[in-house]
C-alpha positions as a Python dict, from the first residue, in 0.01 Angstrom:
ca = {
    (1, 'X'): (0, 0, 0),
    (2, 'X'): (155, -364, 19),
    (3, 'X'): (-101, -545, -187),
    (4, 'X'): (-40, -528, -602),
    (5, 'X'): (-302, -258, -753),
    (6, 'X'): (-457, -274, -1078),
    (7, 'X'): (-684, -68, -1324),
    (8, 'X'): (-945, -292, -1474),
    (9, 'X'): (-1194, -258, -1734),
    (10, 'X'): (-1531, -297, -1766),
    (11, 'X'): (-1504, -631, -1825),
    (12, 'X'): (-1266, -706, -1513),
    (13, 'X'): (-992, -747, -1713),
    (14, 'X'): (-659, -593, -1609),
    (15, 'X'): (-558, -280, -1814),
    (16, 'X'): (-302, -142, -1610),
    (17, 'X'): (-64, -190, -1324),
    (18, 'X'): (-47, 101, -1076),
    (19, 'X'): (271, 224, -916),
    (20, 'X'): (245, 116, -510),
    (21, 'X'): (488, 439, -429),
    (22, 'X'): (239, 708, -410),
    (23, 'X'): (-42, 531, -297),
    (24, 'X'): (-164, 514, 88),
    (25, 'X'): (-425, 359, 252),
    (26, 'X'): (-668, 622, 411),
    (27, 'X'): (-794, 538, 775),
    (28, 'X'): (-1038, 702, 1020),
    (29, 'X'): (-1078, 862, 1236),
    (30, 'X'): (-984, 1198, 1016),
    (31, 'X'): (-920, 1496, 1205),
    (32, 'X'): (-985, 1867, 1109),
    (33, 'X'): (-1105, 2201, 1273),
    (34, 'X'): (-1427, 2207, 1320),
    (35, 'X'): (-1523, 2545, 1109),
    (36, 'X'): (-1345, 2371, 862),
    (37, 'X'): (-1494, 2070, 802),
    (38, 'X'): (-1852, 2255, 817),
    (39, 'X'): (-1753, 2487, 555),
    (40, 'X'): (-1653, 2176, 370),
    (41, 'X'): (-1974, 1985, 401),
    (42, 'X'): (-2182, 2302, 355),
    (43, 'X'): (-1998, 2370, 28),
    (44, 'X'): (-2078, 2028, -63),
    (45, 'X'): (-2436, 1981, -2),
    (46, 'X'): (-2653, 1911, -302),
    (47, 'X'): (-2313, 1809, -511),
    (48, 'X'): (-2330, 1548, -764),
    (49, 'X'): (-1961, 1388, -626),
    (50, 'X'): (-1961, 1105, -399),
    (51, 'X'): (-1724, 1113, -134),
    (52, 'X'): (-1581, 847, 57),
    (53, 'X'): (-1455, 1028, 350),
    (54, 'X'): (-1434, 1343, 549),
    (55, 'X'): (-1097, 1362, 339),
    (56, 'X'): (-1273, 1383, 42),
    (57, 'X'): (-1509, 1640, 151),
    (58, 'X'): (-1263, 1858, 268),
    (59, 'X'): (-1021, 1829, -67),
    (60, 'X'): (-1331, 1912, -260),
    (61, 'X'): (-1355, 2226, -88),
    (62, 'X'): (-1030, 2328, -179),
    (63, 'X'): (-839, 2265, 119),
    (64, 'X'): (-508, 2074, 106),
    (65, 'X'): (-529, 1739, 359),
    (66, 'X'): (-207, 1666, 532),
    (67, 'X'): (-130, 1283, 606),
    (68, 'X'): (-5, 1079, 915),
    (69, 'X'): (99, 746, 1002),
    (70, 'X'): (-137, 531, 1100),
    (71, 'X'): (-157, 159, 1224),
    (72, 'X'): (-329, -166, 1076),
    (73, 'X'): (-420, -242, 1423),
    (74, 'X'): (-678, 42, 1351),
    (75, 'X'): (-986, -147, 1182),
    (76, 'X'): (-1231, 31, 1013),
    (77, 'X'): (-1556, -135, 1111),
    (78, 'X'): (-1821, -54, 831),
    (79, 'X'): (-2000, -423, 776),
    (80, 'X'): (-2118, -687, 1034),
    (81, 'X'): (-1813, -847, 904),
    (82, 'X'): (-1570, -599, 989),
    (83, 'X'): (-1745, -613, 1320),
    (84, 'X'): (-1683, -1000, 1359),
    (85, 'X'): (-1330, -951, 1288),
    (86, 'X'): (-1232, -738, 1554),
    (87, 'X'): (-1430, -960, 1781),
    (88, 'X'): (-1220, -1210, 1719),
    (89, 'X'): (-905, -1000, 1786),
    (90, 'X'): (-1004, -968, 2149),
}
């Protein structure tokens, strides 16, 4: 992660500053075997967590999720926009 972090309260004031070290960025496409991430989601149906990601899913299920490089090139498009963005990228 390149940009400062920070823990703020409720108030949006900052509380704490978080160590950039550990910390990644999380990007999809997220890959996993099939059986696996079914299990995952089946486990998770009707659960009072939110989750984010497949990532998240998965973890919650108890199974350890592995990392890889990615690339910043690789825009997640969620919101009209994101989607405007990578137009103008082309």
């Amino acid at each position: 992660v390149v940009d400062t972090t920070v823990v703020v309260d409720a108030d949006g004031l900052v509380s704490a500053d978080v160590a950039r070290a550990p910390l990644r960025r999380v990007q999809t496409p997220q890959g996993f075997e099939r059986a696996t991430l079914v299990a995952a989601y089946a486990r998770a149906h009707g659960a009072a967590a939110e989750f984010t990601d497949d990532a998240s899913v998965v973890r919650a299920a108890g199974v350890p999720v592995h990392t890889v490089a990615g690339d910043e090139r690789a825009a997640k498009i969620t919101v009209a926009h994101d989607l405007r963005l990578a137009e103008l990228q082309l």
